[in-house]
N, C-alpha and C positions, 0 to 999 in steps of 0.2 A: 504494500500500500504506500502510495506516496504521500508525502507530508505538505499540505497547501499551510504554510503558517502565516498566510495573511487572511483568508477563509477560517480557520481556525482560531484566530488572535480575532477578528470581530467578531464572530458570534459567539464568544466569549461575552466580549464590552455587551451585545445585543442581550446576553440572557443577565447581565447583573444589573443595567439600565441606569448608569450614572445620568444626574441630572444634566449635564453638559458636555460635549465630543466635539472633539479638535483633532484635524489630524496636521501632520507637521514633517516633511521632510522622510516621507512612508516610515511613522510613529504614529499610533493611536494614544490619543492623550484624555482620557476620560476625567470629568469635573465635578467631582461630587464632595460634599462633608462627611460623606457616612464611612462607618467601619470597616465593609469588603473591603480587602487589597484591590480587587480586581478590577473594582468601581473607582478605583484613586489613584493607579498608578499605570505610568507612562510607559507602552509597551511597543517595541520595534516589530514592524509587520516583515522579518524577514530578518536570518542568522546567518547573514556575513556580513560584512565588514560595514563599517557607518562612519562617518569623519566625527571623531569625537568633540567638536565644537557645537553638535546639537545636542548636547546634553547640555550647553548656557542656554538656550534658544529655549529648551524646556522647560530648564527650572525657571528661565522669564514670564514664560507663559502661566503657569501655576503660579507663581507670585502676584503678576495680574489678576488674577482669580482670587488673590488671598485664600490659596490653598499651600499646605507645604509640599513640596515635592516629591513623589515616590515613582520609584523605577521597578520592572518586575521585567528579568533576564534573565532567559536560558542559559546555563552553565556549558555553551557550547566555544569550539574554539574561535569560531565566525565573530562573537561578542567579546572576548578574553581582555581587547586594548578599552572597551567601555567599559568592562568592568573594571580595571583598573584606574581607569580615569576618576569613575565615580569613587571610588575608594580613597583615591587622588583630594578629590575633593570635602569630603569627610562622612562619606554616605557608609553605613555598615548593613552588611549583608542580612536579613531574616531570614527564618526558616522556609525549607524550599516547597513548593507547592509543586505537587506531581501530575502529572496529565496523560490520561489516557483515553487513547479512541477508539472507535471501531464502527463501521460502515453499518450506514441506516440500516441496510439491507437484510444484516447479520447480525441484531441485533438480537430478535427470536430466537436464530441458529444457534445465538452463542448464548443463550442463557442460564443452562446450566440444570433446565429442569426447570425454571423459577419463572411463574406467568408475569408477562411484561405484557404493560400499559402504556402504551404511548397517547399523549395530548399537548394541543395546542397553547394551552396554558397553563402554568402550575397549579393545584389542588390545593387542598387542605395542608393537607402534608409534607409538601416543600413549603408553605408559608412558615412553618413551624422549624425549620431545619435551621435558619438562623436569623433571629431576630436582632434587630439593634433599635433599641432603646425606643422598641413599639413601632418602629419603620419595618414593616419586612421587608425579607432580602430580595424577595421577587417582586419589581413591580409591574405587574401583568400589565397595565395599559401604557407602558412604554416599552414592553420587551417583547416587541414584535418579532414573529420568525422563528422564536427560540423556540423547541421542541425539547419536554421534557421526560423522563423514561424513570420507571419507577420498580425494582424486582422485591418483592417481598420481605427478604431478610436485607438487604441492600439499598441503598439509592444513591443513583447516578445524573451526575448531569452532564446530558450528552444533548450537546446544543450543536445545528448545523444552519446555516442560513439556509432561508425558505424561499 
């Protein structure tokens, strides 16, 4: 399977639905106050190499916003000189978030035994997966396209633009 990580990096932004999106030099720059990472932090649509002068350009941008600035990058070697840079700059690393995909298609195939539900908007039950401070994390009337899958002992979010 091949890796589309600009397709994959937006329908990400799409299913966490920051209040604000910027894109900036093929970077997604999502604009929100809330707690997701994923909803806050500035993500390159693509893992090689970037001129590490758009990481001032970024952190401008979110400064404008009166947001502080947060970066979320692949541990791969295409990013190795931004990461450095931002380390350069006094940014320290969090804990890594993992990602895992697998084709709409295979999704039943691969499930393990465990009845999968697919819908066009989160339920009950992803609303409750992570709340911040009475906002939940889904907010359905902006997180168009996102498609959410749910297996019984498990839950996945497996977002694909629609």
């Amino acid at each position: 399977m091949s890796i589309d990580i600009e397709t994959i990096e937006r329908a990400i932004i799409e299913g966490v639905a920051p209040l604000q999106l910027e894109d900036l030099a093929r970077w997604i720059l999502p604009l929100d106050r809330g707690a997701v990472n994923r909803a806050i932090s500035a993500v390159p649509l693509h893992h090689s190499e970037h001129a590490p002068r758009v990481l001032e350009s970024i952190v401008e941008r979110y400064r404008a916003h009166r947001l502080r600035p947060q970066f979320r990058l692949a541990d791969v070697p295409g990013l190795s000189a931004l990461l450095a840079e931002l380390a350069g700059l006094g940014f320290e690393p969090g804990p890594p978030t993992y990602m895992q995909c697998i084709e709409t298609l295979r999704i039943d195939a691969d499930s393990g035994g465990f009845d999968v539900t697919l819908a066009a908007t989160p339920n009950a039950g992803w609303n409750r997966v992570i709340p911040q401070r009475g906002v939940l994390l889904w907010r359905a009337e902006r997180a168009c396209g996102a498609l959410g899958a749910r297996r019984e002992e498990l839950v996945r979010n497996i977002a694909r633009r629609g």
